[in-house]
N, C-alpha and C positions, 0 to 999 in steps of 0.2 A: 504494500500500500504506500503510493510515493505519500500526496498530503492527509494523514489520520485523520484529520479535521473535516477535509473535505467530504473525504469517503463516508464518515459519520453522519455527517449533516445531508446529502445525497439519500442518503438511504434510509433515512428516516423524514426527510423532506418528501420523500415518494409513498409512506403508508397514509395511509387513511385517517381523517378527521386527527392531525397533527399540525401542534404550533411549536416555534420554541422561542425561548426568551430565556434569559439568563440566571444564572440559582447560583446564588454566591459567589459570583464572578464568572460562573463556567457556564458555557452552553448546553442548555440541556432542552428537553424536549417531552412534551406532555400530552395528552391527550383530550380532544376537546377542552381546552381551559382546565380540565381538572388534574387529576393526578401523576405526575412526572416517571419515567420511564427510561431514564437515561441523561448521561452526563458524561459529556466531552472533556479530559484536561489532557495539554501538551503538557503536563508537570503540575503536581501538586504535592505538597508539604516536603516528605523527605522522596518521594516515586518523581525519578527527573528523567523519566519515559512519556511518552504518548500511552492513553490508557482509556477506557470505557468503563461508568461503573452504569449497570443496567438490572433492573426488575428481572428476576427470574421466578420460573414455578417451585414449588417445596421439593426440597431436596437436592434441583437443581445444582445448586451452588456448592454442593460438598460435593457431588459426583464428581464435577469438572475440576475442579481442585484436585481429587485426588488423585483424578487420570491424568492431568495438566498441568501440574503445577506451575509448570514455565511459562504457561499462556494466561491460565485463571487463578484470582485470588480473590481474597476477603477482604472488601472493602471497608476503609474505617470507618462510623459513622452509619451506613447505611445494611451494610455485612449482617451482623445481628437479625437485620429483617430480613434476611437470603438474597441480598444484592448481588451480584455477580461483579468482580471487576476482569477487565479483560486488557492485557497487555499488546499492545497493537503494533508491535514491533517483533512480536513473537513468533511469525509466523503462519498466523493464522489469516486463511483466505476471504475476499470479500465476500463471499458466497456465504462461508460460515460468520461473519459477524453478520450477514443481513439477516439468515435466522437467529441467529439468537436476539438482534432487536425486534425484528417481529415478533418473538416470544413474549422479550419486556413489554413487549406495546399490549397484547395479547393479556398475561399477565395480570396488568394494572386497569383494563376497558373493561369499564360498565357493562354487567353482563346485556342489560337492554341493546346498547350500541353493535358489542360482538355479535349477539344474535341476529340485529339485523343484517350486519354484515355477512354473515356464514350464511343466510339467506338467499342474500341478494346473485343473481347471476353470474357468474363470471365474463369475464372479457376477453 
């Protein structure tokens, strides 16, 4: 992934009923106005990598960890609630960080919204 930034903000600029706007200085991305889903830093506190901390499903966040450790880890701060952080220098293909933000997105959306969506036709 040449710009982390870019590629984050792309692939999460392309799901459905998503805004973003900033969360403590970082970029980060929410779902219809309500609950956040994801957070961009090129570097925060002592982590002076590119990284993704992102919503995942229960249990999620320990598997990937213990399969990955070079790519996923426990985010400070958010970790506790099953955050995923995602190291984006590690390795890891565009492909697979666009599922796992789909997942955050998924995740954290109103079950009403997701329903309509998984309804709605495809394209």
């Amino acid at each position: 992934m040449a710009d982390h930034g870019a590629v984050v903000r792309r692939i999460c600029a392309a799901l459905p009923a998503v805004e973003e706007r900033p969360s403590h200085g970082h970029p980060a991305w929410f779902v219809r106005g309500g609950r956040q889903f994801a957070t961009y830093h090129a570097r925060h506190h002592d982590v002076d990598r590119p990284h993704v901390w992102c919503a995942a499903p229960p249990g999620a966040q320990e598997a990937l960890v213990a399969e990955r450790p070079e790519v996923f880890f426990r985010p400070p701060y958010v970790g506790h609630r099953g955050w995923l952080g995602v190291y984006l220098d590690a390795g890891l293909s565009e492909d697979e960080l666009e599922g796992l933000l789909i997942e955050a997105r998924r995740t954290v959306c109103p079950p009403r919204l997701l329903a309509e969506e998984d309804a709605a036709p495809r394209r």
